[in-house]
DSSP file (Angstrom, degrees, kcal/mol; ACC not computed):
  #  RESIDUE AA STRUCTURE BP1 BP2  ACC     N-H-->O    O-->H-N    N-H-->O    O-->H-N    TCO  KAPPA ALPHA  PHI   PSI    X-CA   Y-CA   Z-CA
    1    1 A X              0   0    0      0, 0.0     3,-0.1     0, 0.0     0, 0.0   0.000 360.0 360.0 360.0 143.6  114.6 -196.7 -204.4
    2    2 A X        -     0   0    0      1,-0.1     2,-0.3     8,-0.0     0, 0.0  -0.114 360.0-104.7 -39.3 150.5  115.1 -195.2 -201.2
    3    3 A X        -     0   0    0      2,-0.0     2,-0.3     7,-0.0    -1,-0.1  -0.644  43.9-165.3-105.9 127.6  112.5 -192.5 -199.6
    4    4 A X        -     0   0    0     -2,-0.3     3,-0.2     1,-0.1    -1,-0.0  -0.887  30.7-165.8-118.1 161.9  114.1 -189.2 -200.0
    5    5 A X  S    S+     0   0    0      1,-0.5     2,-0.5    -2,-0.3    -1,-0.1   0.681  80.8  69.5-134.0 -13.7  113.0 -186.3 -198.4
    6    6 A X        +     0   0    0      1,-0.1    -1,-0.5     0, 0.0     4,-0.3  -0.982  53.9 179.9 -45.8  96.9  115.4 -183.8 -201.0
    7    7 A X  S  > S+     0   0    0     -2,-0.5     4,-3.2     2,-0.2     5,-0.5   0.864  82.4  60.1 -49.9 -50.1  113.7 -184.2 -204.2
    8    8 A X  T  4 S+     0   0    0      1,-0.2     4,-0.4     2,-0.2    -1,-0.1   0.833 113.5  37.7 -60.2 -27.2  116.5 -181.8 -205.6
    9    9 A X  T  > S+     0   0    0      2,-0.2     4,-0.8     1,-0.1    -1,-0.2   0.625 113.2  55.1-101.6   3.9  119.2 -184.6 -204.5
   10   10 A X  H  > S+     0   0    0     -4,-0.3     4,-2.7     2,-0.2     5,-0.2   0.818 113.9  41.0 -48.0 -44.5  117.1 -187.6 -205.4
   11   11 A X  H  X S+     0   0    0     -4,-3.2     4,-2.3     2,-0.3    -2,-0.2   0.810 113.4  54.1 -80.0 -29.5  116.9 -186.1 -208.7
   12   12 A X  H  > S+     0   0    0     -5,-0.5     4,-1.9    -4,-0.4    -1,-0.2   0.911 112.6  46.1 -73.0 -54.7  120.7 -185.1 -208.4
   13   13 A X  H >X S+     0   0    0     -4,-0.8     3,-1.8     2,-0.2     4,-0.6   0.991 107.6  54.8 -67.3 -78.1  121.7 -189.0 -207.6
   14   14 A X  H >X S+     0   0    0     -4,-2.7     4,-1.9     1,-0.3     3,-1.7   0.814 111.4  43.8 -90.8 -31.2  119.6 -190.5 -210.3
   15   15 A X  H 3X S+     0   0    0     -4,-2.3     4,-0.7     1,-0.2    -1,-0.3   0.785 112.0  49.6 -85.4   0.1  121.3 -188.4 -213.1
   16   16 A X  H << S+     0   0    0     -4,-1.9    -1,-0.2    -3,-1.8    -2,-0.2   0.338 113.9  45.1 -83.9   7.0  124.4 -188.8 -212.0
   17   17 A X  H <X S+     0   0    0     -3,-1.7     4,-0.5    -4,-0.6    -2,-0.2   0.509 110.0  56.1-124.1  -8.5  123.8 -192.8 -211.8
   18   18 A X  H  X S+     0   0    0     -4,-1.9     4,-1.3    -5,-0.3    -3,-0.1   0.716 112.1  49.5 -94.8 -11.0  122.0 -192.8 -215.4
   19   19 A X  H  X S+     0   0    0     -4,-0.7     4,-1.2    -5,-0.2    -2,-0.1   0.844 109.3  43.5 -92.5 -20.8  125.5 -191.2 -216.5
   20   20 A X  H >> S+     0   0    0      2,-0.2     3,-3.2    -4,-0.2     4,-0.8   0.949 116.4  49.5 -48.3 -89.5  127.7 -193.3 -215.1
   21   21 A X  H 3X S+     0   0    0     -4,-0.5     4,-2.0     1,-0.3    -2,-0.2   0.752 113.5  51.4 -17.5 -47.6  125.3 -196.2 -216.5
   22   22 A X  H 3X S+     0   0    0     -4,-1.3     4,-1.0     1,-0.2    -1,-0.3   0.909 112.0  43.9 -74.1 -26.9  125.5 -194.3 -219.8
   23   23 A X  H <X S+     0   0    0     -3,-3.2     4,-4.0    -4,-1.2    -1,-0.2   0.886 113.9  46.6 -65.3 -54.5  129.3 -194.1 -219.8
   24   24 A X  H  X S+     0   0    0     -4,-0.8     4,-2.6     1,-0.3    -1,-0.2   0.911 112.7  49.5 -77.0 -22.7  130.2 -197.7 -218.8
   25   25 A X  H  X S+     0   0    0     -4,-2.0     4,-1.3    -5,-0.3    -1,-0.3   0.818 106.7  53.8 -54.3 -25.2  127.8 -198.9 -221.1
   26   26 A X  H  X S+     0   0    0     -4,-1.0     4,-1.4     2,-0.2     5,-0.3   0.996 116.2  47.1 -57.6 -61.0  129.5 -196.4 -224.2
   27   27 A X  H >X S+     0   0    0     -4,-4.0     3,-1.2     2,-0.2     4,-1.1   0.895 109.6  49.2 -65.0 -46.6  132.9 -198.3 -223.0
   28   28 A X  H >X S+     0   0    0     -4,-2.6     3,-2.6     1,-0.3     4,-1.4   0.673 111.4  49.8 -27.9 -90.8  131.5 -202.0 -223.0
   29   29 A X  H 3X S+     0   0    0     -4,-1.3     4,-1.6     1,-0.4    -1,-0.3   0.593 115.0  41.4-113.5 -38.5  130.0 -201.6 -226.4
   30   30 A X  H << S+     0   0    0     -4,-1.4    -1,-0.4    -3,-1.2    -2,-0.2   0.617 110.3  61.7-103.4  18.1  133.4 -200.1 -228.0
   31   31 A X  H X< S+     0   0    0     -3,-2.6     3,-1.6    -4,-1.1    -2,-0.2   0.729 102.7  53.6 -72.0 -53.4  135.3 -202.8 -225.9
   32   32 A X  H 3< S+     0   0    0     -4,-1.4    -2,-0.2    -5,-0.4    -3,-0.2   0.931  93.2  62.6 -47.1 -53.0  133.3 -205.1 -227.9
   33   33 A X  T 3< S-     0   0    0     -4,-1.6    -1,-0.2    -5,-0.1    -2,-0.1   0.272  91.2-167.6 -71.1  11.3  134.3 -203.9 -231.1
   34   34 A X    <   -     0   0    0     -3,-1.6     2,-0.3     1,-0.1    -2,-0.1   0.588  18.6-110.6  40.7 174.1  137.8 -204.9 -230.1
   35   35 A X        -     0   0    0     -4,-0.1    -1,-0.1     0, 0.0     2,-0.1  -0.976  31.8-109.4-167.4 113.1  141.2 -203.8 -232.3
   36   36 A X    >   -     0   0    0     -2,-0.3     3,-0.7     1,-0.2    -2,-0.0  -0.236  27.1-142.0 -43.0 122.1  143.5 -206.6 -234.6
   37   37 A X  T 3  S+     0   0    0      1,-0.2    -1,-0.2    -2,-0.1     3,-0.0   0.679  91.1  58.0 -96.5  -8.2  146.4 -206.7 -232.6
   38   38 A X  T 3  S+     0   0    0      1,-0.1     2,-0.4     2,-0.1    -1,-0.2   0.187  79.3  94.3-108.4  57.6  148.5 -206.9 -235.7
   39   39 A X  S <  S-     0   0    0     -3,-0.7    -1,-0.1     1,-0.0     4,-0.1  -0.958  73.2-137.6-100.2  79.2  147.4 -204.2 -237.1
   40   40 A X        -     0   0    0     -2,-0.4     3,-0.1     1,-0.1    -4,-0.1   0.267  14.5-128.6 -46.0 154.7  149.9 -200.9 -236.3
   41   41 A X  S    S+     0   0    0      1,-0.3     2,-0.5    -3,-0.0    -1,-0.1   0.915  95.3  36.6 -64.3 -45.3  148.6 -198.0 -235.6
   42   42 A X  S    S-     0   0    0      0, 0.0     2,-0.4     0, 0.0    -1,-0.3  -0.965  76.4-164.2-125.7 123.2  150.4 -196.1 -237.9
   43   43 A X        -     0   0    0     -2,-0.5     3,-0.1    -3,-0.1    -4,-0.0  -0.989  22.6-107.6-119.2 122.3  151.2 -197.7 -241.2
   44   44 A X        -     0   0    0     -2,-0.4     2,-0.4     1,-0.1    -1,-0.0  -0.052  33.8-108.3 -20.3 120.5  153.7 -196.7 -243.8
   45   45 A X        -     0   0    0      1,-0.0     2,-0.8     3,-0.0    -1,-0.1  -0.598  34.3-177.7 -64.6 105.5  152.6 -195.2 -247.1
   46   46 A X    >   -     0   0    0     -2,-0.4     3,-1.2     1,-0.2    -1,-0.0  -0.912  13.0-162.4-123.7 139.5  153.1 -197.6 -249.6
   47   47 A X  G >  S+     0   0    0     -2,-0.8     3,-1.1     1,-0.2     4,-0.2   0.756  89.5  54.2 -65.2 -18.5  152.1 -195.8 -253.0
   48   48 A X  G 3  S+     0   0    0      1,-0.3     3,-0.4     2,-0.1     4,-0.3   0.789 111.6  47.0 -76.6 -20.8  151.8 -199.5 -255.0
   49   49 A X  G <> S+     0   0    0     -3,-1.2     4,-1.4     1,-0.2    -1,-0.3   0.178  87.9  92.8-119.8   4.9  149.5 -200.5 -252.3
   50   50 A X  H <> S+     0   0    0     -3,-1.1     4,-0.6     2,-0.2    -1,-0.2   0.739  80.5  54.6 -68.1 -36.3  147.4 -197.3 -252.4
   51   51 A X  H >4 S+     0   0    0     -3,-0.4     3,-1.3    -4,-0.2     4,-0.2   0.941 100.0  57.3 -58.5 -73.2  144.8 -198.5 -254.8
   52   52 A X  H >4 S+     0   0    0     -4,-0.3     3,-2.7     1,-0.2    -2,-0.2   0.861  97.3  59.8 -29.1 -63.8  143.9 -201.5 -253.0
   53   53 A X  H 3< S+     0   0    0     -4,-1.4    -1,-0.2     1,-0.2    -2,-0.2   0.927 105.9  54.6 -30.2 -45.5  142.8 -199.5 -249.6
   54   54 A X  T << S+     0   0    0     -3,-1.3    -1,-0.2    -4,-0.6    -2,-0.2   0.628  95.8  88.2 -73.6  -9.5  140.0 -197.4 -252.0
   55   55 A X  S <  S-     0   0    0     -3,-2.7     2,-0.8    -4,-0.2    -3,-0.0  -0.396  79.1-121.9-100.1-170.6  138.4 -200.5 -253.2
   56   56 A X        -     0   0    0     -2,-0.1     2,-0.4     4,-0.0     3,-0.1  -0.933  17.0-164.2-127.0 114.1  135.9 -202.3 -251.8
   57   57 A X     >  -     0   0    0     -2,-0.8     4,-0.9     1,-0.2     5,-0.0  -0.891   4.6-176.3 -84.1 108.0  136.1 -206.1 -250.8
   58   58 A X  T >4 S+     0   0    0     -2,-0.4     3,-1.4     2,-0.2     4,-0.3   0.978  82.6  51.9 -58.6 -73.2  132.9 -207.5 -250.3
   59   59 A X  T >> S+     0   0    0      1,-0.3     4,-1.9     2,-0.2     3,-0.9   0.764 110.8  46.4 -46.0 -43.0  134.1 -210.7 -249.2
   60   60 A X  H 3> S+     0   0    0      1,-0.2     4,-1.5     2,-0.2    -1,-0.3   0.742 106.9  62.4 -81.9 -11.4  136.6 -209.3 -246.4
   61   61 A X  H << S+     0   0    0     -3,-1.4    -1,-0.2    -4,-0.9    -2,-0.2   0.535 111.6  34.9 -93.2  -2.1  133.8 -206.9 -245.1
   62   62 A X  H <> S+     0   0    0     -3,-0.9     4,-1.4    -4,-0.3    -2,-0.2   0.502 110.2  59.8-124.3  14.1  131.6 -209.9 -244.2
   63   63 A X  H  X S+     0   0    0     -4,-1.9     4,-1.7    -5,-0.2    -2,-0.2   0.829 111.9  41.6 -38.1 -61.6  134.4 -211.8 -243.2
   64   64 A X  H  X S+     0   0    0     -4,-1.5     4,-1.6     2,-0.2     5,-0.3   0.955 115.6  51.3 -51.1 -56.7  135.0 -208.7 -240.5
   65   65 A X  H  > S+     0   0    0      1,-0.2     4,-3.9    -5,-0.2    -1,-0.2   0.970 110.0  45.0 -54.3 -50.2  131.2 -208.6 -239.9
   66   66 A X  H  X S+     0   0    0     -4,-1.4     4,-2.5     2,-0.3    -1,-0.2   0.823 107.1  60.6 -55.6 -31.7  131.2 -212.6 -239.2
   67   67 A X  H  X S+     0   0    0     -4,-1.7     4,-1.1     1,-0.2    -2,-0.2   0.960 116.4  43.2 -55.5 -75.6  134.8 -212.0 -236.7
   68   68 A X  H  X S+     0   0    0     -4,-1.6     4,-3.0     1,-0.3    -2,-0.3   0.614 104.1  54.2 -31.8 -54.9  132.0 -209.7 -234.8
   69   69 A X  H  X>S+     0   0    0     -4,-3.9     4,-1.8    -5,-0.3     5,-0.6   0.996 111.4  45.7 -59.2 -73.1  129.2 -211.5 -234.8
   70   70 A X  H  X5S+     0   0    0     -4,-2.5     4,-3.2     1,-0.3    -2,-0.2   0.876 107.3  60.8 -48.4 -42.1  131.0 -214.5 -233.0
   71   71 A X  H  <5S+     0   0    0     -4,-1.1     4,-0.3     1,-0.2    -1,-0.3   0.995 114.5  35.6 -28.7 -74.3  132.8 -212.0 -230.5
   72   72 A X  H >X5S+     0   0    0     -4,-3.0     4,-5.1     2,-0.2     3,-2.3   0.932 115.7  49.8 -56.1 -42.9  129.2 -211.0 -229.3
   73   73 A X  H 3X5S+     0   0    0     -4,-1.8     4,-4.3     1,-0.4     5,-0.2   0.946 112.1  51.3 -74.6 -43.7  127.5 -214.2 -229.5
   74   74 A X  H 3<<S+     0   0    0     -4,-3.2    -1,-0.4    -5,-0.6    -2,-0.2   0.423 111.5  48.7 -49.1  -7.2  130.7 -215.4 -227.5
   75   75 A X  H <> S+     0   0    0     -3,-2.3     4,-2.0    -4,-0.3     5,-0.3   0.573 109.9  49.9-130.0 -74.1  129.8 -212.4 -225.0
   76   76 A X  H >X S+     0   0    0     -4,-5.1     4,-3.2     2,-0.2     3,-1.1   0.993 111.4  50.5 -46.0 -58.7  125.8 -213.5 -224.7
   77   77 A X  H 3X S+     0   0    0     -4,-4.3     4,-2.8     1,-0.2    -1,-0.2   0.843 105.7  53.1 -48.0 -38.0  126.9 -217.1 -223.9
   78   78 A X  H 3> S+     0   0    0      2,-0.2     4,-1.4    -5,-0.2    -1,-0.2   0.713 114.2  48.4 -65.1 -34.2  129.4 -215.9 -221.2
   79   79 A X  H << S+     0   0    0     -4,-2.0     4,-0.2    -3,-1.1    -2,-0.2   0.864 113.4  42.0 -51.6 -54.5  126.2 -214.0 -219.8
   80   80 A X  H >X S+     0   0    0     -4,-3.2     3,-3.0    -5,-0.3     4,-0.9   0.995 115.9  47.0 -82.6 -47.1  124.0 -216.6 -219.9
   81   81 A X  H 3X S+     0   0    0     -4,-2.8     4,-2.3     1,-0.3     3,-0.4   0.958 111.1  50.1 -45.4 -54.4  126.2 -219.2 -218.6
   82   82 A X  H 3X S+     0   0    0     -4,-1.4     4,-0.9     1,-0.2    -1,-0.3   0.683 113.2  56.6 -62.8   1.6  127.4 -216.8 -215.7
   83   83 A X  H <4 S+     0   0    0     -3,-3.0    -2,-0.3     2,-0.2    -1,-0.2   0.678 103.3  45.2 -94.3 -42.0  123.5 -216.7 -215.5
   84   84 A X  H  < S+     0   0    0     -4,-0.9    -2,-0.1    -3,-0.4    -3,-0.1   0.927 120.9  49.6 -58.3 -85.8  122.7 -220.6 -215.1
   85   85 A X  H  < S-     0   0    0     -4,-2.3     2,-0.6     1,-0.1    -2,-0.2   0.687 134.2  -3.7 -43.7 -35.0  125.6 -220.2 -212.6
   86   86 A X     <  -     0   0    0     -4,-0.9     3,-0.1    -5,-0.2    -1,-0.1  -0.987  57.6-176.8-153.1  98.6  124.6 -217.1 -210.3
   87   87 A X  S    S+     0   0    0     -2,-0.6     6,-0.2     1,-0.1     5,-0.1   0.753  91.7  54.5 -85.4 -17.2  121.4 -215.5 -211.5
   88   88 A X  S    S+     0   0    0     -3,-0.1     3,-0.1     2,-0.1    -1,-0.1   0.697  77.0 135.1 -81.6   4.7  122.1 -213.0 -208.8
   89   89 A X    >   -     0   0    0     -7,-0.3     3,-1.5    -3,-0.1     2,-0.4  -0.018  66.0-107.2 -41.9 111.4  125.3 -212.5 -210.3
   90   90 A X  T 3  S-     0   0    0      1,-0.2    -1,-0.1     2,-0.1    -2,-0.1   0.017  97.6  -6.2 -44.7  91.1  126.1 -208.0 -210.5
   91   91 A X  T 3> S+     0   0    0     -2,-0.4     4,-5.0    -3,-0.1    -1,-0.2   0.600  95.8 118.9 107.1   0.2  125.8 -206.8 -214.2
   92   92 A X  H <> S+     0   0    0     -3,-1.5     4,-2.9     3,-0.2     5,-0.2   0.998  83.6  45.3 -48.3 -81.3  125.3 -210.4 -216.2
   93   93 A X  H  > S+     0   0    0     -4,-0.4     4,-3.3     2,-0.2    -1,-0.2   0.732 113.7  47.5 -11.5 -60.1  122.1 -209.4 -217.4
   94   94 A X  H  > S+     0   0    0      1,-0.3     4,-3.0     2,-0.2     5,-0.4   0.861 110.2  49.4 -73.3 -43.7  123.3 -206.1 -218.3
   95   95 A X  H  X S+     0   0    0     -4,-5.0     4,-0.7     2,-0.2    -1,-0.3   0.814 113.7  50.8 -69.3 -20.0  126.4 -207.3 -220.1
   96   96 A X  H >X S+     0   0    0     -4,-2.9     4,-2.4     1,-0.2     3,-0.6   0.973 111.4  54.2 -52.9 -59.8  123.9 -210.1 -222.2
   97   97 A X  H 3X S+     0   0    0     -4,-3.3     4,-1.7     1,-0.3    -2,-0.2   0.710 106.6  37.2 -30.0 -55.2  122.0 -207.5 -222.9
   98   98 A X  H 3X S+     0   0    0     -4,-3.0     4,-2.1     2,-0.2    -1,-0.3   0.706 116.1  63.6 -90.2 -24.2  124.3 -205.0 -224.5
   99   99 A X  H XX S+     0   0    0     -4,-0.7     4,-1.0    -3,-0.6     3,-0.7   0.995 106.9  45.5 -41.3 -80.4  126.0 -208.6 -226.3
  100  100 A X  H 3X S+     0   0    0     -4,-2.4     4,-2.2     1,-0.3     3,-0.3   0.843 109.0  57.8 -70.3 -39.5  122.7 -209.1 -228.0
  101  101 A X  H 3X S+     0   0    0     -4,-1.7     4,-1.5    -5,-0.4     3,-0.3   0.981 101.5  46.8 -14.8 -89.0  122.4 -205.8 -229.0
  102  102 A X  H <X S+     0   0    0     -4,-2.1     4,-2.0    -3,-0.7    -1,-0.2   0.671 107.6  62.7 -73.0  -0.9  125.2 -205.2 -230.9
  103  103 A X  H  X S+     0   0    0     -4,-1.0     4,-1.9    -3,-0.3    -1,-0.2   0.799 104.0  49.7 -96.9  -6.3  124.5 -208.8 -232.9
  104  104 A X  H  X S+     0   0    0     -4,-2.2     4,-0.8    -3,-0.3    -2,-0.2   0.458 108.2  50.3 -89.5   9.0  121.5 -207.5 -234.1
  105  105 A X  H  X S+     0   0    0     -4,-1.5     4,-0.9    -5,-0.3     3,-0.3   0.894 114.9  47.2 -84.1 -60.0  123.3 -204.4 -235.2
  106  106 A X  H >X S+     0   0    0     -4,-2.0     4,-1.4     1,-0.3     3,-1.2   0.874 115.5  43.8 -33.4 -66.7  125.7 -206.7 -236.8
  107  107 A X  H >X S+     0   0    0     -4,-1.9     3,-1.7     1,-0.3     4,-1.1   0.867 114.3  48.4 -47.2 -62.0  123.2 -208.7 -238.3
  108  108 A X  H 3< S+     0   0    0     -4,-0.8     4,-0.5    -3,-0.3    -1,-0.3   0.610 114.6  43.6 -58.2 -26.9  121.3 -205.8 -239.3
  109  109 A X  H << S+     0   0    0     -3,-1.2     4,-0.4    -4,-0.9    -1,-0.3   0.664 106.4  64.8 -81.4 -25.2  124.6 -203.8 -241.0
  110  110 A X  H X< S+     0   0    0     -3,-1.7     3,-1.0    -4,-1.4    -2,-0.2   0.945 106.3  49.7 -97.1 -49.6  125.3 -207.6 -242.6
  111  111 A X  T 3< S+     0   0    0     -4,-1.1    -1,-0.2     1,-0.3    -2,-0.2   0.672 104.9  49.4 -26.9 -42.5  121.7 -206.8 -244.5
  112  112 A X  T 3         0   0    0     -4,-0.5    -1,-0.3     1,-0.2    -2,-0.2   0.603 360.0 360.0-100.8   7.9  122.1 -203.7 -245.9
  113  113 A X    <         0   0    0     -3,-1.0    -1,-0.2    -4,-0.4    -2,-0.2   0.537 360.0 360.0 -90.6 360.0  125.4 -204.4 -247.5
């Protein structure tokens, strides 16, 4: 870091560059967790079909988890590969990083169910 000679706007700079950092990281992470694109937003009430929503499917909830997992792991590889290519490449790291993250949340969520 740069020699500052205003502590109070060193100190001004770095939390405004760990909230940025905190932000884009937020969006990356729920970027990840990606949205079925045929899935409406707003779905019709249908009363026969009501039942079904409340139960719990084992099998399609580590179906979901497994869609996820390959998403990230597909995420890490694109890191490290852009990583082999360019290690000086801007934000690689950071995006492997936050990849491998959320597959050991996955992994770890895949556990307790």
């Amino acid at each position: 870091m740069a020699n500052w000679t205003d502590h109070q706007r060193q100190k001004n700079a770095v939390t405004a560059m760990n909230l940025q950092t905190n932000e884009l990281v937020r969006r990356v992470r729920k970027e990840f967790q990606g949205v079925d694109p045929q899935t409406p937003e707003t779905e019709a009430y249908e009363e026969e079909n009501d039942y079904e929503d409340w139960t719990f499917d084992e099998e399609s909830e580590q179906q979901v988890l497994a869609e996820t997992f390959k998403r990230f792991w597909t995420a890490w590889c694109v890191a490290e590969y852009i990583l082999e290519k360019d290690p000086s490449k801007f934000g690689a790291q950071s995006f492997g990083l936050i990849a491998l993250g959320r597959m050991l949340e996955t992994v770890k969520a895949s556990h307790l169910m």
